[in-house]
Each structure stands twice: as C-alpha cells, then as structure tokens.
C-alpha positions as CSV (number, residue, x, y, z in Angstrom):
1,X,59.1,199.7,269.4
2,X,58.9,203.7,269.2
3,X,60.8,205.3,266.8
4,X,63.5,206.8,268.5
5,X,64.7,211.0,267.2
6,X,67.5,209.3,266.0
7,X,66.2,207.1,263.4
8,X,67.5,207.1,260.4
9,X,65.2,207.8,257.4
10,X,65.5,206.4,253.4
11,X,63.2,208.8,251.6
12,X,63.7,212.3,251.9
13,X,61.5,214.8,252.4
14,X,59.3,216.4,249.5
15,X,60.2,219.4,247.8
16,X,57.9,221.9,247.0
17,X,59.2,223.0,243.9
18,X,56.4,225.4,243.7
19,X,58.1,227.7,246.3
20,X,61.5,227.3,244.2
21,X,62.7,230.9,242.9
22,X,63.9,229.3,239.5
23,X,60.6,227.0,239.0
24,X,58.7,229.9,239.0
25,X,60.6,231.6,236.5
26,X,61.2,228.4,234.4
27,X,56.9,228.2,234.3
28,X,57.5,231.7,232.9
29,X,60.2,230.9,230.6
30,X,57.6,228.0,229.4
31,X,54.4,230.3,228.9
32,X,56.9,232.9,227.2
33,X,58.4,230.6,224.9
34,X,54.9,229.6,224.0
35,X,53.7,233.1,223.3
36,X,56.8,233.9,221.4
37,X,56.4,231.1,219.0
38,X,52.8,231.8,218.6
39,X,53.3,235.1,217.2
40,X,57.1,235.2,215.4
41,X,57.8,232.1,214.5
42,X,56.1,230.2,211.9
43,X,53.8,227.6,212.7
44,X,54.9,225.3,209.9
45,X,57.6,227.2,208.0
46,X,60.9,226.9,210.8
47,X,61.4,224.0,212.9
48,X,62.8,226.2,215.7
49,X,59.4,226.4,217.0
50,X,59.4,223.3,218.1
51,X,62.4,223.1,219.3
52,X,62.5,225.9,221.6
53,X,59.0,225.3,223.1
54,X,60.2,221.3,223.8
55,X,63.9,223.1,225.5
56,X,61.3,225.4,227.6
57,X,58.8,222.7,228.5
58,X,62.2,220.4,229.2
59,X,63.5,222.8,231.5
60,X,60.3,223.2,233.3
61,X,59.0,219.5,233.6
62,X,62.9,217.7,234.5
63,X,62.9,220.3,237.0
64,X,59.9,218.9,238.8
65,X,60.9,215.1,238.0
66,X,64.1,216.1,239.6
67,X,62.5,217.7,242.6
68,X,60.0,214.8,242.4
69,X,62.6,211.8,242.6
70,X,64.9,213.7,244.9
71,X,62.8,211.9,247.5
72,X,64.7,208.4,247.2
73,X,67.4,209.3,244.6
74,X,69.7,212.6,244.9
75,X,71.6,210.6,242.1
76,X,68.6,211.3,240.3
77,X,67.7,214.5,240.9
78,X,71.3,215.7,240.1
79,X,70.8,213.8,236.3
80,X,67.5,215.6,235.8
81,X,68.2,218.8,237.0
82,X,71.5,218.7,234.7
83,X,69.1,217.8,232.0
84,X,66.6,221.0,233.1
85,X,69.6,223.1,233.1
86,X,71.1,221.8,229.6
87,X,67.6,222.7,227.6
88,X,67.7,226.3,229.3
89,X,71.2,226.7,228.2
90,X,69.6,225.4,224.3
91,X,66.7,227.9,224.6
92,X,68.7,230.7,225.4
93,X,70.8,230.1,222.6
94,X,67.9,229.5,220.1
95,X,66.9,233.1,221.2
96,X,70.3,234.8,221.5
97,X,70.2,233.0,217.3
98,X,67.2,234.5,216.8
99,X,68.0,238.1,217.7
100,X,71.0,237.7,215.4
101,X,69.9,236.2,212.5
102,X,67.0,239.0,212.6
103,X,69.7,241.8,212.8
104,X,68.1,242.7,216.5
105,X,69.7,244.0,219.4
106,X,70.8,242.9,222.5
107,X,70.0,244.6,225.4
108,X,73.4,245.6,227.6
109,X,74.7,247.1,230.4
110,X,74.7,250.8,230.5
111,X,71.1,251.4,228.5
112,X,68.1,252.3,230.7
113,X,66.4,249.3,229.1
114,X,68.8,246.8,230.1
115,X,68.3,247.8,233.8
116,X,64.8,248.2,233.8
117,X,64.6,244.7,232.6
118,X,67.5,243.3,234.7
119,X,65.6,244.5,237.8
120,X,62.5,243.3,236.9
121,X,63.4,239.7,235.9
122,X,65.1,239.4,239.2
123,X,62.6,240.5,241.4
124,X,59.5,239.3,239.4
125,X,59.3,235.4,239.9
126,X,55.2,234.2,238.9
127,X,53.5,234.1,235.5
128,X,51.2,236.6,236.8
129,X,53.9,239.3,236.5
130,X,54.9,238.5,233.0
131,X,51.8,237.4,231.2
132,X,50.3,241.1,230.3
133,X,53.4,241.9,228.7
134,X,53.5,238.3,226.6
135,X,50.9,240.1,223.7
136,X,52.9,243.6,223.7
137,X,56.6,243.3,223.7
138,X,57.9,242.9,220.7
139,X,60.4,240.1,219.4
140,X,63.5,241.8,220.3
141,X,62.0,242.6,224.0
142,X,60.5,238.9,224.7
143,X,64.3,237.5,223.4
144,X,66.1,239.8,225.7
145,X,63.7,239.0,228.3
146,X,64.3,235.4,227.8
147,X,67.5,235.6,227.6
148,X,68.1,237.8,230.9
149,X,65.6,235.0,232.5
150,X,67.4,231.9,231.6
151,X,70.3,233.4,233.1
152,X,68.6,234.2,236.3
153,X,67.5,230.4,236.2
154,X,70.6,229.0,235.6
155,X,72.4,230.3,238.3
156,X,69.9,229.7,240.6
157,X,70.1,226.2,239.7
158,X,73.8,226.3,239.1
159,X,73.1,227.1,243.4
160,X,71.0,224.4,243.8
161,X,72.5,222.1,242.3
162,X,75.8,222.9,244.3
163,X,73.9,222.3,247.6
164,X,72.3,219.2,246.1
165,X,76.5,217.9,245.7
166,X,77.2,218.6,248.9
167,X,74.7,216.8,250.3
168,X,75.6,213.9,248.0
169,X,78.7,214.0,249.3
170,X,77.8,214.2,253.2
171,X,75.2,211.4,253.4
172,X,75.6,209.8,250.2
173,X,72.6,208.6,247.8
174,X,69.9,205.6,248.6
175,X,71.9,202.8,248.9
176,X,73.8,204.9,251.5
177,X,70.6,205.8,253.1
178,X,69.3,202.4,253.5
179,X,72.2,200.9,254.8
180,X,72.8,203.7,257.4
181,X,68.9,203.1,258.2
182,X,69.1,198.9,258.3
183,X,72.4,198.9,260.5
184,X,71.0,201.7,262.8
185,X,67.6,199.7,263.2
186,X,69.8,196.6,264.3
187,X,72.5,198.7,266.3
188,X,68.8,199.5,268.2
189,X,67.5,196.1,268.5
190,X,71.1,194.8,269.4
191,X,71.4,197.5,272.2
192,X,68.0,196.6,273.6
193,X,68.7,192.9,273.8
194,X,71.8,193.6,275.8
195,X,69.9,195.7,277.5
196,X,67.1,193.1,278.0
197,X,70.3,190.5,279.2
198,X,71.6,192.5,281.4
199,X,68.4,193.5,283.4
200,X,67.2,189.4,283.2
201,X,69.7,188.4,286.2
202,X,68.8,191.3,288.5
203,X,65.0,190.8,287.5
204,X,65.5,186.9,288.6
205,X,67.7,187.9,292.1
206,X,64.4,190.5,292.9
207,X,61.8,187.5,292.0
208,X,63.9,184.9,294.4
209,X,64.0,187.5,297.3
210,X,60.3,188.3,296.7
211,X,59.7,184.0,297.0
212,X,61.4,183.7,299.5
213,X,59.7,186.8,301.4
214,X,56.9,185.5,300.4
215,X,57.5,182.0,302.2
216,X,58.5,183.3,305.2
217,X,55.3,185.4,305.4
218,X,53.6,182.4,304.7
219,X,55.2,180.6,307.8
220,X,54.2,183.1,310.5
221,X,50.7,183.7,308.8
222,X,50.3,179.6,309.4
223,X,51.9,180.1,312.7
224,X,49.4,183.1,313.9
225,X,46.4,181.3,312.3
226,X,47.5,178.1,314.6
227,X,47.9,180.3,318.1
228,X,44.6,181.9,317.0
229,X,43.0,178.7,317.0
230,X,44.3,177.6,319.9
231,X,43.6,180.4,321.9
232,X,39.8,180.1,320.3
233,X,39.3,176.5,320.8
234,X,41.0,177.4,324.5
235,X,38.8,180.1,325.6
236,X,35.5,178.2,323.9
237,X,36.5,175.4,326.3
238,X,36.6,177.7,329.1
239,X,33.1,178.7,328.2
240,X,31.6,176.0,327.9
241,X,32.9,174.7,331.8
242,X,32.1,177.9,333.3
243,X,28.3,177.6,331.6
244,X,28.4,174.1,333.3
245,X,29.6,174.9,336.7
246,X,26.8,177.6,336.4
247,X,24.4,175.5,335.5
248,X,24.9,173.0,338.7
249,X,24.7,175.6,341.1
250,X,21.3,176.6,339.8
C-alpha cells in the first residue's frame, strides 16, 4: 500500500552539522587549540596540552556524534551534546587559567580590542577566517579569542539544545516514535479492512443484479435466435415450393 502524507516516521531526518553556526566555530576552536599548544605550551613539559587539545577535539567530535545519532535517538543527541558543551566549558577554563597564571590580560568591555574581537568572532564562523591569524597573535590574543569563541559556542548550543528539549518533550524519543509509527500503520490497515467490509456487501448486491441482467439477456437472446430461425427455416420452405411450382409450369 502507498504511503500515505500522514505516515508516521522513526528516524529523523539528518542534520547537517556542517551548516551549524556553532560547528563551524567549534572546528575553529579545534584548529586553534591545536596551534596554541604547538607554539606556548610545552610539548612534554605541562600536561595542559593535552588536555585542552582532547576538550577542543571533544567539543568538536560529540557535537557531530550528537548530530549523527539524533537520527533515532534525541535521548542521545541531548547526552552528547551536553558532553560537547561540558569540554568547551573545560577549555575555556584551561585558557581563562592560562592567561592568569601568565599574569596576561583579559580583554573587556569598553577597550577597542575587546570590540574588534567581539565583532569578529560573531560574525566570522569557518576556519578559513581564523587560520592566518593562528601563526601571529600572540598568547594573550589566541586565549581571548578562545575564550570570546567558546562563549559564542555555548550559547548557541545552550539554543540548540533548548530546541532539541522541546522537541523531546512534544513527540517524545524512539520508543515514542515507533510506537506512534506501529499503531498508526495498523490504525491504516484497520481502517482499510473496514473499509474493504463495508464496500464487500454492496460489491456482492451489484454482481447479483449484473447475473441476473445478465440471465435475462440471455433469455431474449435465446428467444430472438429461436424466431430467427423460424422465420429462416419458414421463408427457405417458401423458397424451395415456389422453385417447385416454377419448375412444373416450365
């Protein structure tokens, strides 16, 4: 049978997390963390290294798993995109610890610096943007910029994830989904039986009437093929005493 517009469907549809406003700046937090590391932070000297480019890649790569199994589990993509948003919240506090324990400054509101960068992490989203600067800031810049971008990410998330709830709420998780899609598939087949039921005696009083026209038809074709004959047999019998009467006058 043809699905009907109002089937009910189990998986959702795909998200293209590429698109996403705070996966694109998460792939920059990533590359930026990387870069960071590379150049201020010991390769074998500090453990922080490590830990803030595995918070950076965390964020990035639960944030895709998320969006990934959001296709048959919002349970799912709630968990992992509270897992992205935990590591941000650790890798903007391993830079905030860095700019103090370095005696740097923080960048705030009312400097020309602060709005220059607060402008430009908002409307700056792709790598591409960021990636020239990655080998010129210096550590005080690339931990405000961090900082200022982990922000942007977690409210943006923070957004999305409220959305995500609500529609947890509304149409509830898999289970929810697939019960809602087995009970609509049998309300259908249900409805079409009665359906089917209810057109069967009509069906049968049309196939009766159509018999029964059909047997009187019958009857007055066997009647007209019987008067036909007569009247041939008749009028051959005529035929044949008129060629006889004929034939003793000659």
């Amino acid at each position: 049978m043809a699905e009907t517009s109002n089937t009910q469907h189990v998986l959702k549809s795909q998200a293209n997390w590429d698109a996403l406003y705070f996966y694109q700046k998460s792939d920059v937090i990533y590359q930026l963390a990387f870069a960071f590391c590379d150049r201020f932070i010991h390769l074998y000297k500090d453990r922080t290294r490590d830990q803030v480019i595995q918070a950076a890649r965390s964020c990035k790569q639960n944030i895709v798993e998320g969006l990934a199994d959001g296709v048959a589990s919002t349970e799912m993509q709630l968990k992992l995109l509270n897992v992205a948003r935990a590591s941000l919240k650790e890798l903007r506090e391993d830079f905030e610890d860095y700019i103090k324990s370095r005696h740097l400054q923080f960048f705030v509101s009312g400097e020309p610096r602060y709005a220059d960068m607060l402008n430009y992490c908002r409307y700056h989203n792709r790598l591409s943007d960021y990636e020239p600067f990655f080998a010129q800031w210096t550590d005080e810049q690339m931990c405000n910029y961090a900082i200022t971008l982990c922000h942007f990410i977690g409210r943006m998330m923070m957004s999305f994830l409220k959305k995500l709830e609500q529609e947890f709420i509304t149409e509830g998780g898999i289970k929810e989904r697939m019960h809602r899609a087995r009970t609509g598939y049998r309300q259908q087949q249900d409805e079409r039986l009665k359906q089917l039921e209810a057109e069967l005696p009509r069906l049968k009083q049309a196939l009766a009437e159509a018999q029964a026209e059909t047997t009187k038809w019958k009857a007055a074709f066997e009647d007209l093929k019987q008067r036909a004959l007569k009247m041939y047999y008749e009028k051959e019998e005529e035929i044949k005493m008129l060629k006889e009467q004929l034939g003793e006058e000659i």
